[in-house]
N, C-alpha and C positions, 0 to 999 in steps of 0.2 A: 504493500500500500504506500507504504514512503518513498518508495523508489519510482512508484508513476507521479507521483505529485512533484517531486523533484525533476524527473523526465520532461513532465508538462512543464513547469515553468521555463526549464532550459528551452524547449521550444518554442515556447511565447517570448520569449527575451531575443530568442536570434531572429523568429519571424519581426518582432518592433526593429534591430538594429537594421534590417535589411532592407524594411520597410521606410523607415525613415534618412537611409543612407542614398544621395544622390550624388551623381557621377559626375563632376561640369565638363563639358564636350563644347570645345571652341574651334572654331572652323575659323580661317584666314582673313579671308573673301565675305564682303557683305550676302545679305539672301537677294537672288532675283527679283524683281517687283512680284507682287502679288498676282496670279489670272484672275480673270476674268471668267466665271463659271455662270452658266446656264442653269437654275432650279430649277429642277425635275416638280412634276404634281406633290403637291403634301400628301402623303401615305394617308392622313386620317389626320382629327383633330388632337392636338395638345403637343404636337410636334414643334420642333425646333429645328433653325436651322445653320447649321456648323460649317461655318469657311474652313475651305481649303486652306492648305498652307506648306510651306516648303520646309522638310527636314531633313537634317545631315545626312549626308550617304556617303560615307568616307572621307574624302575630302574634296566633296562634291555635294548638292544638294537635290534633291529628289520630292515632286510634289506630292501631296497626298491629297487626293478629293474633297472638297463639300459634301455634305452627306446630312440629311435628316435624321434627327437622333429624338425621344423623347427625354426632357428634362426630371431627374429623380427624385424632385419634389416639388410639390406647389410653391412657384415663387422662385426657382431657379434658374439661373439665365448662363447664357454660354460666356467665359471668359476667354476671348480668343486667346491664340499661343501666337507670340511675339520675341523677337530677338534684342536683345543689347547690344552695344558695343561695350567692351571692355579689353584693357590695358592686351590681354593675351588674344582678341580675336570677339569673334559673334559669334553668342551662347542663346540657344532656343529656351523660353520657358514655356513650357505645357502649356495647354488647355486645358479650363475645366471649367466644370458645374460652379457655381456661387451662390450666395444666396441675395437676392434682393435687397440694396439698400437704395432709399428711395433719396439721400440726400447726396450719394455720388453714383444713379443711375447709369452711367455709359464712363463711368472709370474702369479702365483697363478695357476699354471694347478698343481702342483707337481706332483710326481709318484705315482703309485700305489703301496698302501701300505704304503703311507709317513704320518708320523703323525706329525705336529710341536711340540714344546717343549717350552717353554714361561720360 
């Protein structure tokens, strides 16, 4: 009995270190401009819709589609993925779910096309 409770925790502790361990990945060369993508019909109601965007492929960068995705909770909105610059090069940060704040509504949405500058 103590030796799975001990087991499980070493599991939960390497599953959090791994989970919360990210890799920074900097590429030379700014990203391409953004395309220009066609939206397909909305699948159904409650849909969102998630820009494309260009991610590292070596030392090369590679698009990924726009795509219709459902948001995982009432009131979540897509926080597009965006690049930096910084001192070593242009580091992508994720996209993801957010939750709705209604006094910096389109923080972190920027434009298309926009690239920050650090």
């Amino acid at each position: 009995m103590k030796l799975n409770w001990i087991g499980g925790i070493l599991f939960a502790t390497a599953l959090t270190i791994s989970a919360s361990a990210q890799v920074g990945i900097y590429i030379g060369s700014a990203p391409p401009p953004l395309r220009y993508e066609e939206r397909s019909a909305m699948p159904g109601p409650g849909y969102a819709w998630v820009d494309g965007y260009w991610t590292p492929n070596g030392h090369h960068y590679r698009w990924v589609a726009g795509r219709w995705d459902r948001p995982p909770y009432e009131g979540a909105y897509w926080n597009h993925p965006h690049y930096d610059h910084y001192q070593q090069g242009w580091q992508l940060h994720e996209g993801h779910w957010d939750h709705e704040n209604h006094d910096n509504h389109d923080r972190g949405r920027g434009h298309e096309g926009e690239h920050h500058d650090h």
